[in-house]
C-alpha positions as CSV (number, residue, x, y, z in Angstrom):
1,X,0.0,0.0,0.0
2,X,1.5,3.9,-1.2
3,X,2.1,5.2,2.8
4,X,1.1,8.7,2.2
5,X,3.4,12.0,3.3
6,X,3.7,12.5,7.2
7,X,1.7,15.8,6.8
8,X,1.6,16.1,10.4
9,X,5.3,15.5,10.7
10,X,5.9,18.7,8.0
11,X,3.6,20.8,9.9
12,X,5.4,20.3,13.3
13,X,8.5,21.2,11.2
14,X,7.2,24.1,9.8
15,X,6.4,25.3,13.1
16,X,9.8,24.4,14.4
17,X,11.2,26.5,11.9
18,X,8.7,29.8,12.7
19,X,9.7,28.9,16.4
20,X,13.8,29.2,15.8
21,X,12.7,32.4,13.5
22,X,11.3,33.7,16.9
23,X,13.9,32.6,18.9
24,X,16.7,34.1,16.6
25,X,15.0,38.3,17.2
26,X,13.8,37.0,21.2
27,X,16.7,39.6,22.8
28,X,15.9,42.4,20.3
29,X,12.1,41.9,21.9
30,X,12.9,41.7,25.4
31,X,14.9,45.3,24.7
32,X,11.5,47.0,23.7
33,X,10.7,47.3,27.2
34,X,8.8,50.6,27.7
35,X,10.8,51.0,31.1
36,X,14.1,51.7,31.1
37,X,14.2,48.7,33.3
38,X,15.8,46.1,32.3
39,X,12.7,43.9,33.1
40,X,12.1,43.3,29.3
41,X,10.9,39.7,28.5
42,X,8.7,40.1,25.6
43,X,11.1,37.8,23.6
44,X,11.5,35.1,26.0
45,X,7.7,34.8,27.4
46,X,6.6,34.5,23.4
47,X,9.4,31.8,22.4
48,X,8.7,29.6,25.6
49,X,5.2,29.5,25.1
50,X,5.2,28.2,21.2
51,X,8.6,26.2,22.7
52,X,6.4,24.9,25.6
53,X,3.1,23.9,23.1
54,X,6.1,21.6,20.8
55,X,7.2,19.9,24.1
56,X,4.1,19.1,25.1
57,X,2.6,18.2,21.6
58,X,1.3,14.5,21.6
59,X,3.0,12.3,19.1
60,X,1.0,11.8,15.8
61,X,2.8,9.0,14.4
62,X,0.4,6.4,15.0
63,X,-2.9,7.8,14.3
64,X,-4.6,10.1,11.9
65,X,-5.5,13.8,12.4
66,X,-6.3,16.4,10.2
67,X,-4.3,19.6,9.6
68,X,-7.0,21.8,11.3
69,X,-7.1,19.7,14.5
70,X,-3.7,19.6,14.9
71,X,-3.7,23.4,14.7
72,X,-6.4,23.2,17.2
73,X,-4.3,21.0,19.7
74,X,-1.6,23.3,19.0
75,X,-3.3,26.2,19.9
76,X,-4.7,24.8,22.8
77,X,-1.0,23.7,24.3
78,X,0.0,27.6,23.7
79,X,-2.6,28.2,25.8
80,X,-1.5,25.8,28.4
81,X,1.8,27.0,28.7
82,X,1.4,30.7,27.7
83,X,3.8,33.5,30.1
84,X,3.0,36.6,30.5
85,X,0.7,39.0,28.6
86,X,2.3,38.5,25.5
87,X,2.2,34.5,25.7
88,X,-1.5,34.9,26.5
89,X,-2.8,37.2,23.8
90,X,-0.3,35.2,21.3
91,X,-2.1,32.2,22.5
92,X,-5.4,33.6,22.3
93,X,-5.2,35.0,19.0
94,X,-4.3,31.2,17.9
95,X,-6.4,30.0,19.5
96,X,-9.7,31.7,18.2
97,X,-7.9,31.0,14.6
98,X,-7.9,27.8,15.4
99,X,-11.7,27.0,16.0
100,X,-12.1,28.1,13.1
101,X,-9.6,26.6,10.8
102,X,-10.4,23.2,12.6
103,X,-12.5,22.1,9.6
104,X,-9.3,22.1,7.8
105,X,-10.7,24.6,5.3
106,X,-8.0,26.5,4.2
107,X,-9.5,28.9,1.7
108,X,-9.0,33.1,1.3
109,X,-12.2,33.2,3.1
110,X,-12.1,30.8,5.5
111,X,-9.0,32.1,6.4
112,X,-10.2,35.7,6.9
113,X,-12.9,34.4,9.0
114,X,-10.3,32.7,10.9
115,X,-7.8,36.2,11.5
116,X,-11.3,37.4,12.3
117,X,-12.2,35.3,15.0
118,X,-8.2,34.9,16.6
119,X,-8.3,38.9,16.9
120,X,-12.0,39.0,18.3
121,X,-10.7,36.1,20.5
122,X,-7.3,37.9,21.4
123,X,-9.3,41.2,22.6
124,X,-12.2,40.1,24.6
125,X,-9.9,37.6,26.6
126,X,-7.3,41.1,27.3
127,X,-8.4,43.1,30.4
128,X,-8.3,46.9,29.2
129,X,-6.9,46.1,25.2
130,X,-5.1,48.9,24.3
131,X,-4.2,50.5,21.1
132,X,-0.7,50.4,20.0
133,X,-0.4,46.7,21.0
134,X,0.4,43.4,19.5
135,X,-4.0,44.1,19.2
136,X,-3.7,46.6,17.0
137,X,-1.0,44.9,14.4
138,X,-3.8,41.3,14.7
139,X,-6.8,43.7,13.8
140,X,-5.1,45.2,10.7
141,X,-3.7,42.2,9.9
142,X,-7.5,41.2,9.3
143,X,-8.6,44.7,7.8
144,X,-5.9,44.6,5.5
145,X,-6.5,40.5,4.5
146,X,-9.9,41.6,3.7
147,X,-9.2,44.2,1.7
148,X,-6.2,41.9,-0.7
149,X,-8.5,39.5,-1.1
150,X,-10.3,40.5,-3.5
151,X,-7.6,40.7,-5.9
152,X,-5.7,37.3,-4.8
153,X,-7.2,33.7,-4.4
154,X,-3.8,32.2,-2.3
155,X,-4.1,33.0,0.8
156,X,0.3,33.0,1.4
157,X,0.3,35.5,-1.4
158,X,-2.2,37.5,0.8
159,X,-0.2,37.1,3.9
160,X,3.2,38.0,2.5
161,X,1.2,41.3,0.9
162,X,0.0,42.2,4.2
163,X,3.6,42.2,6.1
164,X,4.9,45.7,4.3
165,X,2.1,47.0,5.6
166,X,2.1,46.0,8.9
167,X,5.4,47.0,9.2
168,X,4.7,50.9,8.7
169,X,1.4,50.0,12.0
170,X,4.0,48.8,13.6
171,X,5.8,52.2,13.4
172,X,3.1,53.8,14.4
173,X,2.6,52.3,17.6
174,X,4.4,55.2,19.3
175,X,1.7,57.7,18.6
176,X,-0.7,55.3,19.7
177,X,0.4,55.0,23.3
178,X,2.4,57.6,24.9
179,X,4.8,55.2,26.9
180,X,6.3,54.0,23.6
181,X,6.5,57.3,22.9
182,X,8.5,58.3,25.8
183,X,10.6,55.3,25.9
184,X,11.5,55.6,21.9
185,X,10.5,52.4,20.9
186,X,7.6,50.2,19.3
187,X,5.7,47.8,20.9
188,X,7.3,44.7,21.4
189,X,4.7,42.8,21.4
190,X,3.2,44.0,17.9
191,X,7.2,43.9,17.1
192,X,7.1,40.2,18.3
193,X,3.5,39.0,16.3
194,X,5.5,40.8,13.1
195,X,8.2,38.6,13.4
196,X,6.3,35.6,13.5
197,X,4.2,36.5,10.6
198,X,7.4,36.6,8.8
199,X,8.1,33.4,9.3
200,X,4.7,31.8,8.6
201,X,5.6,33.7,5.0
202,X,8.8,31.9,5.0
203,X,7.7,28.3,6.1
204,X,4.5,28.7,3.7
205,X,5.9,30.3,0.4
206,X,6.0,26.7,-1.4
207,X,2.4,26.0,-0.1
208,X,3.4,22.9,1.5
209,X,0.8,23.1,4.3
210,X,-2.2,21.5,2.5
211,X,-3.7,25.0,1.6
212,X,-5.8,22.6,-0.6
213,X,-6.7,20.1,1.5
214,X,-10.4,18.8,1.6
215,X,-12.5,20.1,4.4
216,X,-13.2,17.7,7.1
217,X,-17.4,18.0,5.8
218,X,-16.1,16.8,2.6
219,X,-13.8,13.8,3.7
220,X,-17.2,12.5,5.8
221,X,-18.8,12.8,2.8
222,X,-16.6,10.8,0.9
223,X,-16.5,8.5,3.4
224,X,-20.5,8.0,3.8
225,X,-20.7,7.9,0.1
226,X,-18.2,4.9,-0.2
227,X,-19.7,3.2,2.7
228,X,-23.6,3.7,0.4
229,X,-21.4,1.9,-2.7
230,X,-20.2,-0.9,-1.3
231,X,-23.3,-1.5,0.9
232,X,-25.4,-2.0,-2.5
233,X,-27.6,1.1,-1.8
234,X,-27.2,2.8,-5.4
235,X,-29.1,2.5,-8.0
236,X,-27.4,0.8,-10.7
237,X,-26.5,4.0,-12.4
238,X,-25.7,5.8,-9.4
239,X,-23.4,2.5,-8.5
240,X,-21.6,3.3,-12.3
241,X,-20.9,6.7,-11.6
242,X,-19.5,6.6,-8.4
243,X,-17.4,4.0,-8.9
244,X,-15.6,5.7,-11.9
245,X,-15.6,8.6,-9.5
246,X,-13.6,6.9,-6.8
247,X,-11.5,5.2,-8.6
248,X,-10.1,8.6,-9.9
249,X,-10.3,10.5,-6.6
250,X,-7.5,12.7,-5.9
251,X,-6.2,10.7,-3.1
252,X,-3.1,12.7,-3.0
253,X,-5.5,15.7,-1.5
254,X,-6.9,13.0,1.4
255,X,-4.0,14.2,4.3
256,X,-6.6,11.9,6.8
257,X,-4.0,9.1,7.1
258,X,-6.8,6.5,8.1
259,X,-9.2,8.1,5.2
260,X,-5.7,7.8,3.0
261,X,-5.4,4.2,3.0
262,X,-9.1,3.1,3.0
263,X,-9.3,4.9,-0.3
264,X,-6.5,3.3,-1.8
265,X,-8.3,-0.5,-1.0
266,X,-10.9,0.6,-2.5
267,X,-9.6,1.8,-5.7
268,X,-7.8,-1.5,-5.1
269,X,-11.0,-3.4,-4.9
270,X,-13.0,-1.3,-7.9
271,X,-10.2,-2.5,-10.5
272,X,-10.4,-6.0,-9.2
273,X,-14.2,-6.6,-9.5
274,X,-13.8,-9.4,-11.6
275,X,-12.0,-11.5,-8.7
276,X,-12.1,-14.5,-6.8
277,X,-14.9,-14.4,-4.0
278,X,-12.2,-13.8,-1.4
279,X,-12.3,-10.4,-2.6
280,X,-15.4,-9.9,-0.3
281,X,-13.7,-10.5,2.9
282,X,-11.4,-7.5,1.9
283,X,-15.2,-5.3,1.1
284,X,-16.2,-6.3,4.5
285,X,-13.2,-5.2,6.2
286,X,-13.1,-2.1,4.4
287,X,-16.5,-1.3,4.9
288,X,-15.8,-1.8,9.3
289,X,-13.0,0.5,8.7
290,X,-15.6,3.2,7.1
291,X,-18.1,2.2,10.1
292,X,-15.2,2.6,12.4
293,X,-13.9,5.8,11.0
294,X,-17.0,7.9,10.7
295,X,-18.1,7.1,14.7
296,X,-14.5,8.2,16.0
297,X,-15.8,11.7,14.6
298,X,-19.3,11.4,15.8
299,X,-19.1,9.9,19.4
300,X,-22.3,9.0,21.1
301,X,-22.3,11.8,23.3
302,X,-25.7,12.5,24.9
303,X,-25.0,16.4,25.9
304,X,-22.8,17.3,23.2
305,X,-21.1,20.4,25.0
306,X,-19.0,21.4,28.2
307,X,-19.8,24.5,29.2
308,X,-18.5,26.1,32.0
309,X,-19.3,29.9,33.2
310,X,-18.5,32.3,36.1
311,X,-21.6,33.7,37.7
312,X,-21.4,37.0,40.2
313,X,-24.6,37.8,41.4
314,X,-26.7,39.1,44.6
315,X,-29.9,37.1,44.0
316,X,-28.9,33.4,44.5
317,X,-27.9,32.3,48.0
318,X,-26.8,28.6,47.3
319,X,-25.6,26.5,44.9
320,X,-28.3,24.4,45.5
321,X,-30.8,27.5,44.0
322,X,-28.4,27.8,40.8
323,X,-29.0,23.9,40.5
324,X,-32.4,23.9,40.7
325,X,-32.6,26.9,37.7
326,X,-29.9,25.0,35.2
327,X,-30.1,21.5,36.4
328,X,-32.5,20.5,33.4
329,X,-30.3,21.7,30.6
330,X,-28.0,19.0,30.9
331,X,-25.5,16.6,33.2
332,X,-22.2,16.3,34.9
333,X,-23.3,19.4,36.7
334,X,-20.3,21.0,39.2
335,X,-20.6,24.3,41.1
336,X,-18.6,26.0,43.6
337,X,-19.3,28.9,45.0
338,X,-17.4,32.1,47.5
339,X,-19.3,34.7,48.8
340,X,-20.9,35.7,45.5
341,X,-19.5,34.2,42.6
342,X,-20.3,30.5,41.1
343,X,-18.0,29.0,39.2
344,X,-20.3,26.2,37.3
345,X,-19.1,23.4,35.3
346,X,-22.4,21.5,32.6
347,X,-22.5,19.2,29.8
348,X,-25.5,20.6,28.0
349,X,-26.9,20.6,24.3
350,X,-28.1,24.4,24.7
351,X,-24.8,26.2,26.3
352,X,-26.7,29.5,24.8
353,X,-29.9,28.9,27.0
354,X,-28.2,28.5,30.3
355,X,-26.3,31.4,29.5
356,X,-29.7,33.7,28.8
357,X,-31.1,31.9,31.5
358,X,-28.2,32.8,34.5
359,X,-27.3,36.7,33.4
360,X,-30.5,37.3,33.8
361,X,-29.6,36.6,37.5
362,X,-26.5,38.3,37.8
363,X,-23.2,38.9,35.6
364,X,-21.4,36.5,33.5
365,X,-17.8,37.2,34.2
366,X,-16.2,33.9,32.1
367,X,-18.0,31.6,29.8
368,X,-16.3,28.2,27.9
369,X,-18.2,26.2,25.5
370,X,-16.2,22.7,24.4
371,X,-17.8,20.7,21.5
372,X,-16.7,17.4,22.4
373,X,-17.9,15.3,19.7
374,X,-14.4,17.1,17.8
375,X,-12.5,17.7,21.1
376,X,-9.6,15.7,21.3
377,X,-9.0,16.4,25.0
378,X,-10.6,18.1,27.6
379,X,-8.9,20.5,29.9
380,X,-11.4,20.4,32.7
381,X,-11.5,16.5,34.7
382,X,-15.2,16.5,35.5
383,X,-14.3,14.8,38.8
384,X,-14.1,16.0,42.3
385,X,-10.8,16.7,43.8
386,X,-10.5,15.1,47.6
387,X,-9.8,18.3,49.2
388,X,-7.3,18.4,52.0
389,X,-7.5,22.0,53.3
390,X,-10.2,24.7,53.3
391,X,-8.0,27.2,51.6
392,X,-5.1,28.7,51.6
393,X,-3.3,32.2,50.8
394,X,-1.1,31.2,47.9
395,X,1.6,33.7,47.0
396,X,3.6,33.6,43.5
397,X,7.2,35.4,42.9
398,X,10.4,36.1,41.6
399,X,12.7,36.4,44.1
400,X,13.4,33.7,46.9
401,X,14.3,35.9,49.4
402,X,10.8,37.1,49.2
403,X,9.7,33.9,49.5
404,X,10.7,32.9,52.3
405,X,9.3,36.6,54.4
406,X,6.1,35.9,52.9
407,X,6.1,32.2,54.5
408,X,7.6,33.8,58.0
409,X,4.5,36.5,57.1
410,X,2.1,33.5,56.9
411,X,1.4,32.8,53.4
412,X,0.6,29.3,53.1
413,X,2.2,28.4,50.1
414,X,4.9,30.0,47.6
415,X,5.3,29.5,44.0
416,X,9.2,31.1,43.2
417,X,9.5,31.4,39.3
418,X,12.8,32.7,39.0
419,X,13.4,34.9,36.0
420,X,11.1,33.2,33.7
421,X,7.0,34.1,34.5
422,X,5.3,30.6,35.1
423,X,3.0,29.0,32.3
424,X,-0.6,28.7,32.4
425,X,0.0,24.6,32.3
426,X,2.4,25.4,35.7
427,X,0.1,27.7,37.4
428,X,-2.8,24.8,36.8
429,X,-0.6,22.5,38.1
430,X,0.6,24.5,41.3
431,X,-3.1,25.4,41.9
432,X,-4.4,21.6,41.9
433,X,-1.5,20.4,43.7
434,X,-2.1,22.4,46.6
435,X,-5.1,20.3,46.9
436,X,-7.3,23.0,48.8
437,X,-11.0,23.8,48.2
438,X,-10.7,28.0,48.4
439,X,-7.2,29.7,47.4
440,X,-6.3,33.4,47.7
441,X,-3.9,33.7,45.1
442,X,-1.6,36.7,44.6
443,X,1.4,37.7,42.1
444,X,4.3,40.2,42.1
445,X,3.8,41.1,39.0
446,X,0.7,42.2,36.9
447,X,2.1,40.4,33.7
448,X,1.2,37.3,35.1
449,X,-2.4,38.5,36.0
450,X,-3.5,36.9,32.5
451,X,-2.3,33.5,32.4
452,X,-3.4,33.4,36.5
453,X,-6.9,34.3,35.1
454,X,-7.1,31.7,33.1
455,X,-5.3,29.1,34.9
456,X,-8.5,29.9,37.6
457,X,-10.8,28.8,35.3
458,X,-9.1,25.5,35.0
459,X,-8.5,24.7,38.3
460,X,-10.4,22.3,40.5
461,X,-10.4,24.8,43.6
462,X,-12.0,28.1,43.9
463,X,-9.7,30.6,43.0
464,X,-9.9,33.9,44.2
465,X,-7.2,36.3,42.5
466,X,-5.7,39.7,44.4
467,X,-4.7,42.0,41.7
468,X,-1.8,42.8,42.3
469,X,1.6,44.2,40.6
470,X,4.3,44.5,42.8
471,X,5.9,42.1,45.8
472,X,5.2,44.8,48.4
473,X,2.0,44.4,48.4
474,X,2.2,40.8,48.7
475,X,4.0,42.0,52.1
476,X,1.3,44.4,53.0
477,X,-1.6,41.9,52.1
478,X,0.0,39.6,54.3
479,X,0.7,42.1,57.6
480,X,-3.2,42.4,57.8
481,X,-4.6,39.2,56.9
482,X,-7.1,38.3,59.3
483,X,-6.5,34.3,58.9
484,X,-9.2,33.1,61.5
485,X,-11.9,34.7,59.3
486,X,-13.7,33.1,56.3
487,X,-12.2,33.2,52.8
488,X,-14.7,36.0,51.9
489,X,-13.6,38.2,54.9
490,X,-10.2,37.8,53.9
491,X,-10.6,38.6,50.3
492,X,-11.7,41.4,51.0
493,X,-9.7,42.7,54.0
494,X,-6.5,42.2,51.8
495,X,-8.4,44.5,48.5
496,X,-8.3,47.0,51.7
497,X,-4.8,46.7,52.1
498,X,-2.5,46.3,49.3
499,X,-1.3,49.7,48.8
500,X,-0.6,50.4,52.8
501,X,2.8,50.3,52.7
502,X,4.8,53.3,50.8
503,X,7.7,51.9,48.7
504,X,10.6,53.1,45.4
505,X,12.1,51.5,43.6
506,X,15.6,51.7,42.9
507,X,17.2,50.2,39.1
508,X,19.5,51.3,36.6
509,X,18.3,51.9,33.0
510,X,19.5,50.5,30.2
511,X,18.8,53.3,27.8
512,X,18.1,56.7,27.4
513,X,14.7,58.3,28.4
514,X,12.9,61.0,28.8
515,X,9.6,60.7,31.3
516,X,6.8,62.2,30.8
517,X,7.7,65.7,32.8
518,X,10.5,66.3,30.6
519,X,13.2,64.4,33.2
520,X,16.0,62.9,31.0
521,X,17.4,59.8,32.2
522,X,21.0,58.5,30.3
523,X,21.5,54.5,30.1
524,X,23.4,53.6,33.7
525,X,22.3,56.2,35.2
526,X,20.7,54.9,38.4
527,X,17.3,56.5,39.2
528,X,13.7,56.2,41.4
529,X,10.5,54.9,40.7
530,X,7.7,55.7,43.1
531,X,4.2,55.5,42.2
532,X,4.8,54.2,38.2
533,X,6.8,57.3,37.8
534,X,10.4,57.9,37.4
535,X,11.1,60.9,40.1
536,X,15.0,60.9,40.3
537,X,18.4,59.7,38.4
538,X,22.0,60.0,39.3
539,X,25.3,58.2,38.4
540,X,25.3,57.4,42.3
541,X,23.6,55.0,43.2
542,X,24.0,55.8,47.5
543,X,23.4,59.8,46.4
544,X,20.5,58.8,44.1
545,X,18.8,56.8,47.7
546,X,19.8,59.8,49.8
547,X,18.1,62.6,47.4
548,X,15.1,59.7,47.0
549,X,14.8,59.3,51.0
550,X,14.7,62.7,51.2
551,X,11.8,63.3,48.7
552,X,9.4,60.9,49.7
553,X,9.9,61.0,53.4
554,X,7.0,61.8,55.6
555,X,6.4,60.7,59.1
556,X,7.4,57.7,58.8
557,X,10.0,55.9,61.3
558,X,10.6,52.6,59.8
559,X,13.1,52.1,56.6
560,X,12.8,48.7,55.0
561,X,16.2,48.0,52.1
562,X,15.3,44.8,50.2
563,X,18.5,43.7,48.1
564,X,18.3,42.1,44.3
565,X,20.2,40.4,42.9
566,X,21.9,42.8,40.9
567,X,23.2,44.1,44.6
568,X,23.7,41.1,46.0
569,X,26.9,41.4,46.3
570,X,27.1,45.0,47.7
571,X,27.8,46.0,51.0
572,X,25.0,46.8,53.3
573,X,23.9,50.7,52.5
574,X,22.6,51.0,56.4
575,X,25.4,52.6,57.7
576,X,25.8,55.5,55.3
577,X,21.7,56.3,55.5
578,X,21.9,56.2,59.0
579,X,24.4,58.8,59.3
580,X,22.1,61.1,57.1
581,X,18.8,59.9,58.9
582,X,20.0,59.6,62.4
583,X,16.0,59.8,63.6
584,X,14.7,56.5,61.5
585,X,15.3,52.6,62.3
586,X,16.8,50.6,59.3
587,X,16.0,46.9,58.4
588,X,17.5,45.1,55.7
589,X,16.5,41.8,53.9
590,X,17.1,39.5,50.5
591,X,14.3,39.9,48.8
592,X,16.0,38.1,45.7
593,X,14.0,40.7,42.9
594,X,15.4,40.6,39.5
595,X,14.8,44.0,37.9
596,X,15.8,46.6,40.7
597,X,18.7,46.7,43.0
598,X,16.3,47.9,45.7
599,X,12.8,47.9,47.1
600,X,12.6,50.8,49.8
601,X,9.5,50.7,51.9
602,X,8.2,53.4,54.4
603,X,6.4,52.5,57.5
């Protein structure tokens, strides 16, 4: 039997390829930071969350799968191991192309309805999209599709038309938002999508990716049809027909591996007619393999979707309420509930109706709709989880030293991620494998906010998440938490109390700026941020903290130094401030950050 090409196998290549294309300009992304802090990781959070989606890419070998589902799977392990804002979007944007392109119609207009859906997809899961953003290069990208297409039929030719234009948005991004403006550079995250447009251009310029390819409808079609043939159950001219018909079928279009080989036994079969009897045996087997092929794509599924959906409302007061109002759409039903949000897992054949049916209760803050009669996997385990805590105050950072104050603090578990931002895969993981029924969950870092999100939505626990975007915070949440109380009480004691402690920042830029009151700040200067804003710079670091100190001072009496790691190494700068602040107590700790030398807090 003709094997035919591992289509799957040149797809994974082809990504690969796009992958090392990222990988090669991943250090001119991370330098687009809008800071001056050298906290850019653009590059890196985009490359290890394709790089992640490879590694944990199930082998294909053995089994058949179309083009469009792979993408799908694909998509979905971006999503799984997205970091940071970037990784997220990125993996949102492929992700609503995905669903789209899962029919493995790969036409100009299914593909613009594709782009259409990945940006719609990308900016309703971004809280507060802005313009001059990755967003803004994935919107024209579709504009400007729609607008070539006309003119062109291939879609690669379309793609590699849009790119010089897409280049001049990208240079625009500045004069979109004002803190590329200020910093002198474009966004690196529309720089980053860019980039990896050009190398979809470059992996697809010979059209190897099945742009051609029969659409999934069609391939069932064929399949149905061959299965009517050699049933009997055409007429006799219908029988004629069809059998010319298949036995010149464009196999080399069929990239369905199992579809593949079934049509080449019965071409086999159609030029043999005239055969022994033991011919039949072969007909029967072939028509099983038909049978067999055409229910792996419609499963028996009684309730053909899982839906899952975060209510927050005022006029339910149990779950046992919000069962009693859904419970008849479907089965499998799951819902947890703190203070007033449900978090409600359903397999139902009318996700639309129980989601009309609930807002008109309260607000739907998250919905998910799974069609698993085509869904490969399923992220969500519709078991329970043996729980062995009633929660827990979960804290995730950078720095170790951190770490460890917010476990002497009292935070029950810590999640230290080093340089790189954890994945949404890792986050699941950490959040199931604390095995507790309600977490409080807060990061150091707002870039991680996203993929946290998200990672929620998947756990088995309640999740509630404290927006935060700096590790003091985390310190200030944890001096007040009230941990007697109930999880509710807590929540919302620490939303009271994450900006109670005063703190700067002290880092040293790796480029010019100017801020936005007209402050110039040269690259190694050291300089200040309180507040977001860059208030001071000097070339010495210990005068730069003295003429900070003396800015932001008030009545407090307690100075907190927490050392990076780029000062790791220094002596302790107690002494000196002391001398200049005889009236204030000094404390000094490891916190372990990456970005700044120092973390000053006022108390």
């Amino acid at each position: 039997m003709i094997q035919p090409e591992n289509k799957i196998a040149v797809i994974r290549d082809k990504i690969e390829n796009i992958y090392k294309y990222l990988h090669r300009h991943k250090e001119y992304l991370n330098r687009l930071n809008v800071f001056p802090v050298p906290d850019g990781d653009t590059g890196f959070n985009m490359t290890l969350t394709i790089q992640g989606a490879l590694a944990n890419m199930k082998d294909y070998k053995k089994e058949s799968i179309s083009t469009g589902e792979y993408l799908k799977n694909f998509a979905e392990q971006m999503l799984m191991n997205s970091r940071g804002c970037s990784g997220v979007i990125l993996s949102l944007y492929c992700q609503g192309i995905s669903q789209v392109i899962v029919n493995n119609d790969f036409s100009k207009k299914n593909i613009f309805k594709a782009l259409k859906n990945g940006y719609k997809n990308a900016y309703e899961g971004t809280e507060n999209p802005k313009e001059g953003t990755m967003l803004t290069l994935m919107r024209e990208f579709n504009e400007k599709y729609g607008e070539l297409m006309n003119d062109n039929d291939d879609p690669i030719i379309i793609i590699k038309k849009c790119i010089p234009y897409l280049k001049e948005v990208l240079k625009k991004t500045p004069d979109m938002l004002p803190v590329l403006k200020q910093a002198g550079v474009v966004d690196s995250g529309g720089a980053g999508f860019l980039i990896i447009l050009q190398g979809i251009n470059k992996e697809l310029r010979l059209n190897e990716l099945g742009i051609n390819s029969l659409p999934v409808s069609i391939i069932l079609n064929i399949n149905r049809t061959t299965k009517m043939y050699l049933n009997g159950k055409l007429s006799n001219i219908n029988k004629s027909s069809i059998a010319a018909l298949l036995t010149h079928l464009g196999i080399e279009k069929l990239y369905n591996v199992r579809l593949h080989n079934i049509m080449e036994d019965v071409k086999h079969l159609i030029n043999n007619l005239q055969s022994n009897g033991s011919k039949l045996l072969n007909k029967k087997v072939i028509i099983d393999d038909l049978e067999n092929m055409e229910n792996s794509w419609n499963p028996k599924i009684k309730q053909r979707y899982c839906t899952e959906f975060i209510l927050e409302t005022n006029q339910i007061s149990s779950k046992e309420q919000l069962k009693e109002i859904i419970g008849k759409y479907g089965d499998s039903l799951i819902i947890l509930n703190s203070g007033d949000k449900y978090k409600v897992h359903i397999h139902t054949n009318k996700p639309e109706s129980v989601f009309k049916n609930v807002s008109n209760y309260g607000e739907l803050v998250f919905t998910k709709v799974d069609d698993m009669k085509k869904q490969h996997r399923n992220f969500i385990s519709t078991n329970t989880i043996d729980y062995e805590r009633e929660k827990s105050i979960f804290c995730i950072v950078s720095g170790e030293g951190f770490g460890k104050i917010l476990k002497e603090l009292g935070a029950d578990d810590i999640l230290c991620y080093g340089k790189n931002k954890p994945s949404v895969k890792q986050l699941v993981k950490e959040l199931n494998k604390l095995r507790t029924k309600n977490i409080i969950v807060a990061a150091d870092d707002k870039d991680i906010l996203m993929g946290l999100k998200y990672a929620a939505s998947l756990s088995k626990s309640n999740v509630n998440i404290v927006e935060s975007n700096n590790v003091i915070s985390l310190i200030s949440m944890m001096m007040s938490i009230p941990k007697e109380l109930d999880i509710t009480t807590i929540f919302d004691s620490i939303m009271n109390s994450l900006n109670d402690i005063r703190f700067c920042g002290i880092a040293k830029a790796v480029r010019n700026t100017t801020t936005k009151d007209g402050k110039k700040v040269n690259k190694n200067d050291f300089f200040a941020i309180y507040n977001d804003k860059i208030i001071l710079s000097d070339k010495n670091i210990e005068q730069l903290i003295n003429n900070t100190m003396k800015e932001l001072l008030k009545e407090e009496s307690l100075i907190t130094i927490y050392k990076g790691v780029p000062a790791k190494k220094q002596k302790s700068i107690i002494p000196k401030l002391k001398i200049s602040f005889p009236r204030l107590d000094f404390e000094e700790y490891y916190g372990g950050q990456y970005q700044y030398h120092y973390y000053i807090t006022f108390e």
